[in-house]
N, C-alpha and C positions, 0 to 999 in steps of 0.2 A: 504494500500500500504506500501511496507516496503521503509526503510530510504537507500534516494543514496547518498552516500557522494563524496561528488568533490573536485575534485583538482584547486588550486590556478589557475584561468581563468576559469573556470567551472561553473555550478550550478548545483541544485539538483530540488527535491521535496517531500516533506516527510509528513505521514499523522500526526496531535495531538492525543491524547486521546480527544478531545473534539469530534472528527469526522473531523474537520477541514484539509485545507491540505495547508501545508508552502512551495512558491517558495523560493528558495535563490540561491545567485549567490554573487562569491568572487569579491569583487571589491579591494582588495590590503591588506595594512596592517594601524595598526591602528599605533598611535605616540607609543607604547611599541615593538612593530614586530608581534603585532599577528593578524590572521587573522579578515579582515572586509568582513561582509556581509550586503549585500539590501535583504531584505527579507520583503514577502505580502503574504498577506491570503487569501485564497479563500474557498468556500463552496465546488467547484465542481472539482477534481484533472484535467479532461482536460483544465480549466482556468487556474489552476496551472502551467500545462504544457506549455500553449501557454504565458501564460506572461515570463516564463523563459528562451524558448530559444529567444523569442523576445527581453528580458533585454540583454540575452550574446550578439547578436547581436550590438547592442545600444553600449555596453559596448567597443565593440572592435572597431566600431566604431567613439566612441566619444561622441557620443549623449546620455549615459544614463543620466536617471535623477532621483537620489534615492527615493523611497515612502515617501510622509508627507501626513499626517492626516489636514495640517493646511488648513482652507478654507478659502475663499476672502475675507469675510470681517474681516480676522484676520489679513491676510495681508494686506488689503486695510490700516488698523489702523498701523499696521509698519510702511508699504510706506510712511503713512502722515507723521508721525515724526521722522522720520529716513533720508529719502529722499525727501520730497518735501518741508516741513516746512523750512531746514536749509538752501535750496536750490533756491526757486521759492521767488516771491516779494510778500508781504503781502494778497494782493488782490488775488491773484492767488491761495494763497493756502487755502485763504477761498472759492471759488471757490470749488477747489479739496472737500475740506470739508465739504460742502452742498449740494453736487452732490452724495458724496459717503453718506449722514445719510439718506437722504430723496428720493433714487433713485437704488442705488447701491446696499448696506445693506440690506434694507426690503424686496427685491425680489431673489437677490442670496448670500447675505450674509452665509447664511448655506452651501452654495455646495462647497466640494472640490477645493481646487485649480489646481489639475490637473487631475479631474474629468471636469472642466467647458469647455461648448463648444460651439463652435461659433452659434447653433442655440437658444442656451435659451439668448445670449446677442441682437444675433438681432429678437428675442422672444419677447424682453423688451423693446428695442427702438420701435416697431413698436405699442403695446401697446400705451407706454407714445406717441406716437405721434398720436394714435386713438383717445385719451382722451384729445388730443387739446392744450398737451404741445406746447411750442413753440419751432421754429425747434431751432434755436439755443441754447436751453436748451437740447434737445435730441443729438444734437452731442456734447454736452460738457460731456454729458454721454457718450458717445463712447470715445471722448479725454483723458477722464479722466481714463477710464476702461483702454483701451490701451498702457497709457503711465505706468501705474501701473503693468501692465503687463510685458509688457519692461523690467521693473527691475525685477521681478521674472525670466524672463528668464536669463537674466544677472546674476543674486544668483543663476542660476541653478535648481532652483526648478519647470520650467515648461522646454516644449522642445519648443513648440510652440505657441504662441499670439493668445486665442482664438479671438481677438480682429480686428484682424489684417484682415480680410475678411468679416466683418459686412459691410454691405450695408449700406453709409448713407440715412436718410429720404430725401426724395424730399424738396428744400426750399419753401416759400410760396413767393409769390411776393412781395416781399416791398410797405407799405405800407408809405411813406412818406407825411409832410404835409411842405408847403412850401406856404410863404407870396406873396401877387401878390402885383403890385410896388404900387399901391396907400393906400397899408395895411402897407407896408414897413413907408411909409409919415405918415401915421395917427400913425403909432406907435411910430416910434421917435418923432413925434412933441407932443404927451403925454410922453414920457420917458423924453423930455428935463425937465419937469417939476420935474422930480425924484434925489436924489442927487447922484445914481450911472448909471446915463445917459453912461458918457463914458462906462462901460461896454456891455452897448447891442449897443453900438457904435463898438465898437469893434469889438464883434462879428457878427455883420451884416457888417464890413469892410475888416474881414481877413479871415471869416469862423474857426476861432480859435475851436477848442473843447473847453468846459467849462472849465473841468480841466485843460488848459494848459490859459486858460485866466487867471483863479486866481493863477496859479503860474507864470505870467509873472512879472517881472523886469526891473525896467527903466535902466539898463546895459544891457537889452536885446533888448531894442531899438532907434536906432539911427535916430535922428529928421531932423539931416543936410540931409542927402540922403533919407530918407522916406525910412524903413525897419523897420521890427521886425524878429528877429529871434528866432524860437521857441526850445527851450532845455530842458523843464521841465516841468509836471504836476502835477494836482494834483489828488488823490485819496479819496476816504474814507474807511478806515476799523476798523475792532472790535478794541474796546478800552480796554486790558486786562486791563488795570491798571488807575482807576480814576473813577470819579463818570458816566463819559458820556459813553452809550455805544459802542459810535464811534466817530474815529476823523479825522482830513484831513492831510494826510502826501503830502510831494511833494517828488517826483522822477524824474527820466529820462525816455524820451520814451521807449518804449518795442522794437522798431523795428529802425533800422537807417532812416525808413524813417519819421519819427515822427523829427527829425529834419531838420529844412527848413529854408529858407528866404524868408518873405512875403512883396513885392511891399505897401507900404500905400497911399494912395491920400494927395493931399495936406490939403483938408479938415480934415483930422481926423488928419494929422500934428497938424492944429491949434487947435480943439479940445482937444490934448493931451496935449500940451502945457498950454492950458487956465484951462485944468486938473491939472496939476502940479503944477501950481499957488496954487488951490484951495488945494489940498493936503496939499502943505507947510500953508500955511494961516492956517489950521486945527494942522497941526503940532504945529504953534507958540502960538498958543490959548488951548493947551493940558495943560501947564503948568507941562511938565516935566511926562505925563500920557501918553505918544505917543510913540510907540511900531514904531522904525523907522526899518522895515522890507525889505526895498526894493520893495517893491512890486507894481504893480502901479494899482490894485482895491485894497480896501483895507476897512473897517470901520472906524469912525471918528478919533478912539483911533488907528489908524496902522494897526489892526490887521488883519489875511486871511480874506473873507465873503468867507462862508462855500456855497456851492453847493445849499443846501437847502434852505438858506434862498434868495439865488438870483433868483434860481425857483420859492418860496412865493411872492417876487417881482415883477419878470416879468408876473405871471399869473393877479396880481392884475394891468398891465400894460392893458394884453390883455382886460381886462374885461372893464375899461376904456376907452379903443378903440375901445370896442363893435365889437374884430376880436375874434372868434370862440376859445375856448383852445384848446391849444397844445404843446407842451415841447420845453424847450432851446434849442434843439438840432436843431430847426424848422431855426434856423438863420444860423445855417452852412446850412443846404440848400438851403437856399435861396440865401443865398452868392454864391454857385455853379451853381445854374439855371440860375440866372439873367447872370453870365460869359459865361456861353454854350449858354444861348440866346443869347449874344452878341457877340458870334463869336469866341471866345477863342477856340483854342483848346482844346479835352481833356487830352490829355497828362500833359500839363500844369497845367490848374487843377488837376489833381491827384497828381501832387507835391505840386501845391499851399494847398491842402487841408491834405497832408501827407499819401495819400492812399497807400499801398503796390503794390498794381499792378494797371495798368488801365482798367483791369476788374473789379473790386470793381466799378471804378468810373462809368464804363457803364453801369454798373449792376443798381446802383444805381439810376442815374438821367435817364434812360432811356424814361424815359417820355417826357425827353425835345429834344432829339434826331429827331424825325421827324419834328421839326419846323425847325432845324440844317441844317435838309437836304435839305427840300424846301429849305431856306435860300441859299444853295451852288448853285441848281439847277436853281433859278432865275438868279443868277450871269451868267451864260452863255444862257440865254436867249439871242435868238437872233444871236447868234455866231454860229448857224447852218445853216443860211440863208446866201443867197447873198450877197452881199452889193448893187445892181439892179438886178431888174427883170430882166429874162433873157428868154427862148424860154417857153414859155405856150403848158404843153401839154395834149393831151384832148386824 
């Protein structure tokens, strides 16, 4: 084919000597005044033809989006330290970072970035969700793909989110394990035995998360009125610098509703209290080695107790109490159950607990929902009837 040359808003098509045939289209001038061109190669001159008047299109439009060679997972490696490292909170963006080497990378790492299409992502999710991934790890591969993507359209280099119309996985039903009241009794009355009793006090009184237990602060709780208010947690992440390979930072909630105000009983009043004694008593017998943190769990010497070792803890709690294993997390619900069996609304619990919506919460303890209902259903027992007999009819 011979060479067409175009004029500035135009394009062409024109064959190499290799056999090849080159779209191109003037997209302006460059920073000297001389002409710029988007130019793509194709084997076959009608591909040539249709990507050129389809780019002039785009162009005049608005929509084009120049040809890169760069593919996903070169960008996925940009996005991470360019955009989400200097931008997201530590935890998140290793997150980003374990999702894209072990999920992302090894399956579409090679394809084009604006070659990638919405069926080989939900290609991939539906795979990893065959092979018994768990659901919330396959839409973090969607979140993750997606929001990466965002910023490529943003840079201009895609036009649209092949992301953005992936089907999530189906969730699997919650699997929850929650203390019944006489496992609640045998637990604590072996934990009183323990010297960080108050903490599984605590969180069996406030439903606290872990992380926000070991970042609580005795400025964060006031003994006169019986309240705690939650402002901080804690995390654990990669430790770039030190011998440990991770360590526990505190932060602030990720959502406004991670801060609250939680009701206390009089009971864990006194218990805090008789905590605080003991705290200082440890403090004055440091001998000037007591790390005064603020904090009100704490090890002998002041310092955080890390996540793990309170987990090591409370399992050797459970095993003592001859109640079945199951993780720290088991006390925030049971703190929630026992409150919806007792008549609380959910609403309230979902504040009490710091859920973002009260679907989470339904979602969640849905298991304790039908005793709920009876429970309302008996209250008007009776309020259908008469108050006497009245005509008998047969």
């Amino acid at each position: 084919m011979t060479s067409q040359r175009n004029k500035p808003g135009q394009g062409s098509v024109y064959q190499r000597k290799d056999g090849y045939f080159v779209a191109q289209v003037h997209i302006g001038q460059d920073d000297n005044g001389k002409p710029k061109y988007a130019r793509k190669t194709f084997k076959a001159e009608s591909d040539a033809l249709i990507w050129r008047d389809k780019a002039i299109v785009e162009y005049r439009l608005g929509t084009f989006i120049i040809p890169s060679t760069i593919t996903l997972g070169e960008w996925m490696d940009i996005w991470l330290e360019q955009y989400a490292r200097p931008n997201v909170r530590p935890k998140t963006y290793e997150c980003y970072e374990y999702i894209t080497r072990l999920h992302l990378k090894p399956k579409l790492g090679n394809v084009k970035i604006q070659s990638l299409q919405t069926t080989q992502l939900q290609r991939l999710l539906n795979e990893k969700r065959q092979s018994g991934l768990a659901t919330r790890t396959v839409e973090l591969i969607l979140t993750t793909a997606r929001t990466a993507l965002k910023q490529a359209m943003h840079d201009e280099l895609i036009n649209k989110n092949a992301a953005d119309h992936v089907r999530k996985p189906k969730p699997s039903p919650k699997q929850i394990s929650v203390f019944t009241v006489d496992q609640m009794k045998e637990f604590m009355f072996v934990a009183e035995e323990d010297r960080l009793w108050i903490a599984f006090k605590l969180l069996l009184g406030t439903g606290m998360r872990v992380g926000e237990l070991l970042a609580l602060k005795w400025g964060d709780i006031n003994l006169e009125r019986g309240h705690i208010d939650v402002t901080k947690g804690t995390v654990l992440v990669k430790n770039e610098h030190g011998p440990n390979k991770t360590h526990q930072i505190i932060q602030e909630p990720k959502t406004k509703n991670g801060y609250r105000r939680i009701p206390i009983t009089e009971d864990l009043v006194r218990q805090l209290k008789r905590w605080h004694f003991l705290q200082f008593f440890e403090k004055k017998n440091a001998e000037g080695k007591y790390e005064d943190s603020g904090l009100v769990v704490t090890t002998k010497k002041g310092r955080m107790v890390t996540q793990r070792n309170l987990a090591t803890k409370f399992h050797r709690l459970l095993a003592k109490a001859e109640i079945p294993k199951t993780n720290l997390h088991s006390l925030r619900h049971t703190y929630a159950t026992r409150l919806l069996e007792a008549g609380v609304h959910p609403k309230v619990v979902q504040e009490l607990l710091g859920h973002g919506s009260i679907r989470i919460t339904l979602d969640t303890y849905s298991h304790v929902l039908p005793d709920v209902k009876k429970q309302a259903i008996d209250k008007i027992e009776g309020m259908l009837s008469p108050r006497k007999m009245g005509r008998v009819w047969v």
